[in-house]
C-alpha positions as a LaTeX table, in Angstrom:
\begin{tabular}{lrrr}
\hline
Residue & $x$ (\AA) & $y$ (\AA) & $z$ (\AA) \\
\hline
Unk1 & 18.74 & 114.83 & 82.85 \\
Unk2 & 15.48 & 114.00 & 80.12 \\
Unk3 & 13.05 & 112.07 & 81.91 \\
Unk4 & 13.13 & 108.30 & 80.61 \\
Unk5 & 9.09 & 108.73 & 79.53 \\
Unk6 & 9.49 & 111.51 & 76.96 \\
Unk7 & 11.72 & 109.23 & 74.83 \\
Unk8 & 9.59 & 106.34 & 74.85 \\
Unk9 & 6.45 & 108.25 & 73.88 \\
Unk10 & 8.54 & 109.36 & 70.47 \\
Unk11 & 9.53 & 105.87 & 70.07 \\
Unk12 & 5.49 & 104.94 & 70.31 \\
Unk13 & 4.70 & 107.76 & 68.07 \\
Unk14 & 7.78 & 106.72 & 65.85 \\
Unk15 & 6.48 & 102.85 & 66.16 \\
Unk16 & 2.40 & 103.98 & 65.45 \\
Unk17 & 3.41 & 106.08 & 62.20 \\
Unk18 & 5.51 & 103.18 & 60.95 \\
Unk19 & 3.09 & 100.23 & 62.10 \\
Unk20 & 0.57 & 102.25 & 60.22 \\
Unk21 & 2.54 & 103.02 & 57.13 \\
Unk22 & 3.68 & 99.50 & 56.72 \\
Unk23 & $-0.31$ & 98.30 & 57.07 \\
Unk24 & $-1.96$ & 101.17 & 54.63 \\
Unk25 & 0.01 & 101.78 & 52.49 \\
Unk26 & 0.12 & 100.12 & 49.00 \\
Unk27 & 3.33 & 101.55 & 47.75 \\
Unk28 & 6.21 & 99.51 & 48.48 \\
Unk29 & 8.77 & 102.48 & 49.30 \\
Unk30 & 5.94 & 103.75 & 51.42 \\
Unk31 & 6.11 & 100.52 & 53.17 \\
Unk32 & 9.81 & 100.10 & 53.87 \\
Unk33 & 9.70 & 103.89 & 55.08 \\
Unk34 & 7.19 & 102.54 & 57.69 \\
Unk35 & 9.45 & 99.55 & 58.68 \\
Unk36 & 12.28 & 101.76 & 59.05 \\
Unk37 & 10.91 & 104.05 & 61.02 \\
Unk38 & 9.68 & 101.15 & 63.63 \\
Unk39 & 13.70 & 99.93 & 63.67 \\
Unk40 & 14.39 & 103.79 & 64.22 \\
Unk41 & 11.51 & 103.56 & 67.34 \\
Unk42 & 13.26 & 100.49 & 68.58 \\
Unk43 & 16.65 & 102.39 & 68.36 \\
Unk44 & 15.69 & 105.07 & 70.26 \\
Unk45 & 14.47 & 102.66 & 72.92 \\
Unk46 & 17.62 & 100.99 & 73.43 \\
Unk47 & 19.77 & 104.06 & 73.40 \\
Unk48 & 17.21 & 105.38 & 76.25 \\
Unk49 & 17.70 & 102.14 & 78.22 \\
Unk50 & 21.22 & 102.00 & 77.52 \\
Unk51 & 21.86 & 105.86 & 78.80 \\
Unk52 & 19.95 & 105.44 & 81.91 \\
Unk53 & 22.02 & 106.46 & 85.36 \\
Unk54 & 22.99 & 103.02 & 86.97 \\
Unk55 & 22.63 & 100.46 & 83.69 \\
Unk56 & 25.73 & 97.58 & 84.19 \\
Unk57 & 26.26 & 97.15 & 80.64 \\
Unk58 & 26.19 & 99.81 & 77.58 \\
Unk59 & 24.64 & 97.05 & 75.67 \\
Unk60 & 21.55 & 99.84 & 74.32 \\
Unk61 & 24.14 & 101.85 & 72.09 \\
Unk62 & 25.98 & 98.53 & 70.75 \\
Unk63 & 22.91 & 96.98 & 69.94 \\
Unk64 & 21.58 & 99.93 & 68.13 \\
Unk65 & 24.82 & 99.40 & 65.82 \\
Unk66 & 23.76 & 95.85 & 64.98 \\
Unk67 & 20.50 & 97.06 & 64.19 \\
Unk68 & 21.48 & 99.88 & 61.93 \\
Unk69 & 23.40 & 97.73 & 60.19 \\
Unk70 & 20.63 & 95.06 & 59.32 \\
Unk71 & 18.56 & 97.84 & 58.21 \\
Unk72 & 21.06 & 99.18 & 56.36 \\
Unk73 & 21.21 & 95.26 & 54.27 \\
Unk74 & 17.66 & 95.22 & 54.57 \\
Unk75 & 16.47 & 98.05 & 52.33 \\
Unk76 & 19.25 & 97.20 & 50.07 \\
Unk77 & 17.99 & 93.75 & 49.32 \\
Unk78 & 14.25 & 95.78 & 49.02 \\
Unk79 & 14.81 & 98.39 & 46.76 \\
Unk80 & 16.61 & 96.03 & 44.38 \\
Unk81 & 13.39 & 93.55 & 44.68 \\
Unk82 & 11.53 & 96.43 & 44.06 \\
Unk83 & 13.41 & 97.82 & 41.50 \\
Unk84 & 13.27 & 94.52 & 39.65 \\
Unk85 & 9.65 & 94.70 & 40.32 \\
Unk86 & 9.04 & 98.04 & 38.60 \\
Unk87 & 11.34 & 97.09 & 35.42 \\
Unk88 & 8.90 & 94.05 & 34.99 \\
Unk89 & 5.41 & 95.61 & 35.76 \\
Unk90 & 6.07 & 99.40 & 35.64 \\
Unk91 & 4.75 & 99.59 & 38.90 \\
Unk92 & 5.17 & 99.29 & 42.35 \\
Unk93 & 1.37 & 98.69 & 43.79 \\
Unk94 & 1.49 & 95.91 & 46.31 \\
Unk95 & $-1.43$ & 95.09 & 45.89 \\
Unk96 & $-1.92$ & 94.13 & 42.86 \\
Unk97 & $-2.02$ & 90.63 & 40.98 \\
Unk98 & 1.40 & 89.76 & 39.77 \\
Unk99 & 2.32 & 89.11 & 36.85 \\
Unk100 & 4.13 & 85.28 & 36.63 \\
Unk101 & 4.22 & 84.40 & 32.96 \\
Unk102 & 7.46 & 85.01 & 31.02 \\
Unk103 & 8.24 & 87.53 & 29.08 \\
Unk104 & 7.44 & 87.16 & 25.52 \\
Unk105 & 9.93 & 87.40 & 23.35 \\
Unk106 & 10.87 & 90.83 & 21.03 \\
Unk107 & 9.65 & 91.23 & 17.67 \\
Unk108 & 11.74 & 89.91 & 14.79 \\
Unk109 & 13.79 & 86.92 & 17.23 \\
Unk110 & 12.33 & 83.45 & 16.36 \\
Unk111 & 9.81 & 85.36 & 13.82 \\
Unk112 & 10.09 & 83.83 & 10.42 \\
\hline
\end{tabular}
């Protein structure tokens, strides 16, 4: 049987990389790469905890489920956000100043 420390010192690598993805990076699909790989960190945490000889309740593998599935809604809602984003600034920087005005309106509607 794998020794319970080698899986949480992936998930710490898994949760370091993300953590510093999500704080360096300026791209948002950079970004939610980062955040999903510090879900993926805390799925592999509760799978180890959830496999270990003498745990009462399978809860780690069931949870995992729930939390595959939020990331799953999660980085649907994103990339359409960011989609929308990119169709109205042609870019995705995060750290740039948006843009809030509306969008003029095309040549030769209302033009006299």
């Amino acid at each position: 049987m794998i020794h319970l420390s080698l899986p949480a010192a992936l998930a710490a690598l898994l949760a370091g990389i993300g953590v510093y993805g999500v704080l360096a990076r300026r791209n948002a699909v950079l970004v939610l790469i980062g955040v999903e790989l510090i879900l993926n960190a805390a799925n592999l945490l509760l799978v180890t905890a959830g496999s270990r000889p003498g745990a009462p309740l399978s809860a780690g593998p069931v949870l995992t489920l729930f939390v595959i599935t939020i990331a799953a809604a999660e980085i649907t809602v994103a990339l359409a956000i960011i989609l929308v984003m990119f169709r109205r600034a042609d870019h995705i920087d995060l750290t740039a100043v948006p843009d809030l005005t509306d969008e003029p309106a095309p040549a030769g509607e209302g033009a006299s």
